[in-house]
N, C-alpha and C positions, 0 to 999 in steps of 0.2 A: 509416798508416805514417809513421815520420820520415821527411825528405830526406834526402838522401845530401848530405852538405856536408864530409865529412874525406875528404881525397885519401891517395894510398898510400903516400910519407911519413912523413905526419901520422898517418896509420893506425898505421903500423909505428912508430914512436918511442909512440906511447899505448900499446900493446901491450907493447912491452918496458918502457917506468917503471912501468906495472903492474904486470907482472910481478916484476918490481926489488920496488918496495916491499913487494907482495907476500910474495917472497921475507924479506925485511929482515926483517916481522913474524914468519916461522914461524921465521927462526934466533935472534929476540931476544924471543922473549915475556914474559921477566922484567923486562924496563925499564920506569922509571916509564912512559913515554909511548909506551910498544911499539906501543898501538893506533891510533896515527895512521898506522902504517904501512898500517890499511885505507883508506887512503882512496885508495888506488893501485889500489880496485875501480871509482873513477868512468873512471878513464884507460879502462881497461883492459876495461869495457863499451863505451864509446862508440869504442872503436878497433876491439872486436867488428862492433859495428852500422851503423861507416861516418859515424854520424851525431851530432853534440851539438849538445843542447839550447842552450849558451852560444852558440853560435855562430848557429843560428837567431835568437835574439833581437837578435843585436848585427845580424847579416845578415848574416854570412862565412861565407866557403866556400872550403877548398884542393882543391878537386875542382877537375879541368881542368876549363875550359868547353868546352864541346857546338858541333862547329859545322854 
């Protein structure tokens, strides 16, 4: 399993620009460049799952610490 490294937040703000762009693609699908609005599925898992992968590599974490 991933770490848990996006605090609640961080969580909540990925969750809604996902959704956002999300949204943006299904009311504007005729535009040249409509489909970049997918890419508001990376936010939008990783604020699902608590955890991204970017941030493991660099070594961040907005989770509180444990004490």
């Amino acid at each position: 399993m991933l770490k848990k490294n996006v605090g609640s937040i961080d969580r909540a703000l990925r969750i809604l620009f996902g959704l956002a762009l999300l949204a943006g693609f299904a009311l504007n699908r005729e535009g040249a460049y409509s489909w970049l609005y997918l890419i508001g599925i990376i936010p939008l898992v990783t604020g699902l799952m608590s955890s991204c992968p970017l941030y493991s590599i660099l070594g961040l974490s907005t989770c509180p610490l444990k004490k």
